[in-house]
N, C-alpha and C positions, 0 to 999 in steps of 0.2 A: 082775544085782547092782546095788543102789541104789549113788547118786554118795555117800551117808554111810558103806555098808558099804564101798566100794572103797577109802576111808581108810583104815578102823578096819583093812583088810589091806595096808598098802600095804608098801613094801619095805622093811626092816630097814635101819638108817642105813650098816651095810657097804657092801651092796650097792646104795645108792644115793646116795653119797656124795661128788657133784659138785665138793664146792670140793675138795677131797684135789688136783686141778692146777688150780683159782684163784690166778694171783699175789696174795699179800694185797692188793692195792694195789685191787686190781678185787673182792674179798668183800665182803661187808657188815660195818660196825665194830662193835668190841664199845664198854663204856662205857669201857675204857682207851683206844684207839684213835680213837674218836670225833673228836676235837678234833686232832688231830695232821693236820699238813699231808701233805698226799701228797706221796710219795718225788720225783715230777715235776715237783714243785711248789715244793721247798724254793730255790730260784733266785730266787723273789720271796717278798716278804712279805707278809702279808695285808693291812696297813694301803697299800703300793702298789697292790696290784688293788682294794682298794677303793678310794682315789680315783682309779684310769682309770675304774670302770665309774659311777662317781657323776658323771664326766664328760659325759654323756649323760643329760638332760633332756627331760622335752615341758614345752609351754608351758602356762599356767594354762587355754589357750580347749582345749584337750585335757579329753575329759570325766573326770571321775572313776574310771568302771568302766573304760578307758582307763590310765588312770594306773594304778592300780592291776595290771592286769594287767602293765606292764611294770617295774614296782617288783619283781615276785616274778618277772621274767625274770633281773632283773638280780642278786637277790638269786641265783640259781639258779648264776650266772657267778660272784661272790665264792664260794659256798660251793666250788665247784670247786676251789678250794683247798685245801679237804677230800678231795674226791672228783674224781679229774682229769674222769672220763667224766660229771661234768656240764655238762661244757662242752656237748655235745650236746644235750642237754634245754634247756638254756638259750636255747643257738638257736634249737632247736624252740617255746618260749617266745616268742620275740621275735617270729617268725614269729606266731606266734598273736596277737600281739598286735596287730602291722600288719591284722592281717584279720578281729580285732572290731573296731580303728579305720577300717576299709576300709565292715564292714557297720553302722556304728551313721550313721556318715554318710551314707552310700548310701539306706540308710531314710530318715532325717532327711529327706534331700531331696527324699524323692519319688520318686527313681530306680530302686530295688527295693522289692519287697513281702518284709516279712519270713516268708512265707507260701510266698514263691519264689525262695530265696537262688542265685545264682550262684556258681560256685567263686571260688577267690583270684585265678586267670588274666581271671576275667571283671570282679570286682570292679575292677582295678588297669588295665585295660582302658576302664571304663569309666569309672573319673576322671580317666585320662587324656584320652580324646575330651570333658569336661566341664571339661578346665584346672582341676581340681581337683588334679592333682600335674604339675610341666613340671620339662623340663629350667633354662630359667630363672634359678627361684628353687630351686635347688638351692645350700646355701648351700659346701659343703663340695666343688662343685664345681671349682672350681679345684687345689683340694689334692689332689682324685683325677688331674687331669692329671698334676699335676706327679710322683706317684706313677708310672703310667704309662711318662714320663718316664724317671723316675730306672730304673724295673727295662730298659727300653730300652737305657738308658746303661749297664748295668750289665753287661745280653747281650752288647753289641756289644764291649766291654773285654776282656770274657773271651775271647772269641771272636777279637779281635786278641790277645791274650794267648798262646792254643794257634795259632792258625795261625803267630805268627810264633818259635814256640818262646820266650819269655819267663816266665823263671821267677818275676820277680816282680814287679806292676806296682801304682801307688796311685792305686785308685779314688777321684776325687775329685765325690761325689754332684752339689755343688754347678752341675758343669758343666752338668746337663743340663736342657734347656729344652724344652718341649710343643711339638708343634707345631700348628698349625693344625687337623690332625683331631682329635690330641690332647685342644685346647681345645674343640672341641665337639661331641665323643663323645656319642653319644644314652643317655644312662645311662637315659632311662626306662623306652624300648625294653627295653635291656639285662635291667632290672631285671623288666620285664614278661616276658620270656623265660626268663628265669633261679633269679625267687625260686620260682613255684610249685613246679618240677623242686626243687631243692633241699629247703622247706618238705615235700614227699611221700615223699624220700628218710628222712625223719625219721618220718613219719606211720607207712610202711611196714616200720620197721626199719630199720635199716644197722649197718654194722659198721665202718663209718669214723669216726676219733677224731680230733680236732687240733684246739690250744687258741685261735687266732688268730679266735677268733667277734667281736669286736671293731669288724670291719669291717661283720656282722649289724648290729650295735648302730645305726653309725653311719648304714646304710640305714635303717635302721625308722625312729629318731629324725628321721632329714629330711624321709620322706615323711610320716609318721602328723602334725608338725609344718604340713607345707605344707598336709596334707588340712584342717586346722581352720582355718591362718589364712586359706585360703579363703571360709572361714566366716563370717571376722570380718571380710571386705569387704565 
């Protein structure tokens, strides 16, 4: 049986009738539906998530097709607002986006043949051994310490908290200071270890949700940033 004829027989809407246990929230909208914020979503308002994600920038020495690709990342993240589980794709987005800014420079420079692309592991790999992304000039570096930090400080509270039987105690963030590893945590390493495994989890499917992509942003923005003004030394 043809792939045309196995349609024109396929299952009567009864018997194959998937969304019937779809939470609405996770179907596809009708044109009433459309525009209404998702039920997980009604906590912020859209003109808030649009300026955190408008918060994150590349700079003009960022090529165009560049830009562009992380404009409709971003765009992907605001609409999430509509639709929680595009938080996901957005991601996956962002990701995408670091790794044509990965391969447009890599070419540019000489370094790969676009004839013979290496993965995103090898890409991110090899602008690091080219100081084309360092721990360094990571600008947002310090604020990931002190991050760090604070969830540190946070453990350690709690955890004096339950051992010494303490019902109620006030975490005061401010206290907590990096320390020395803290302050020079190899995020490049990190990120070279870490974004591929993540960006594949997306490629491959996953079934894991959760809206704090944010942090995605903030990676892509600093590296894809640092790759060009390399550029313009």
């Amino acid at each position: 049986m043809s792939f045309d004829s196995q349609m024109m027989h396929s299952p009567t809407s009864s018997q194959n009738d998937f969304t019937s246990y779809l939470d609405d929230a996770d179907a596809v909208r009708n044109g009433i539906t459309a525009f209404k914020a998702d039920p997980r979503m009604q906590h912020q308002s859209l003109q808030d998530r649009s300026q955190l994600i408008n918060s994150f920038s590349l700079t003009s020495s960022v090529p165009q097709s560049v830009q562009v690709h992380f404009e409709t990342a971003k765009n992907l993240y605001l609409y999430a607002w509509f639709v929680y589980r595009f938080h996901m794709v957005a991601e996956q987005y962002a990701f995408s986006t670091l790794e044509l800014a990965l391969r447009e420079r890599l070419i540019e420079s000489g370094l790969i043949s676009s004839n013979r692309l290496p993965g995103l592991s090898g890409m991110l790999k090899l602008a690091h051994s080219k100081s084309m992304i360092t721990n360094e000039r990571l600008v947002r570096r310090n604020d990931w310490a002190m991050r760090i930090a604070q969830n540190r400080y946070k453990h350690n509270e709690m955890r004096r908290m339950i051992e010494g039987g303490i019902s109620q105690l006030a975490i005061d963030e401010s206290l907590a200071v990096p320390t020395a590893e803290e302050s020079n945590f190899d995020w490049i390493d990190h990120f070279i270890q870490h974004i591929p495994v993540q960006r594949n989890s997306h490629a491959h499917g996953t079934t894991s949700l959760y809206p704090n992509v944010l942090w995605t942003f903030e990676i892509v923005t600093e590296l894809i940033n640092q790759l060009f003004s390399a550029h313009q030394e």
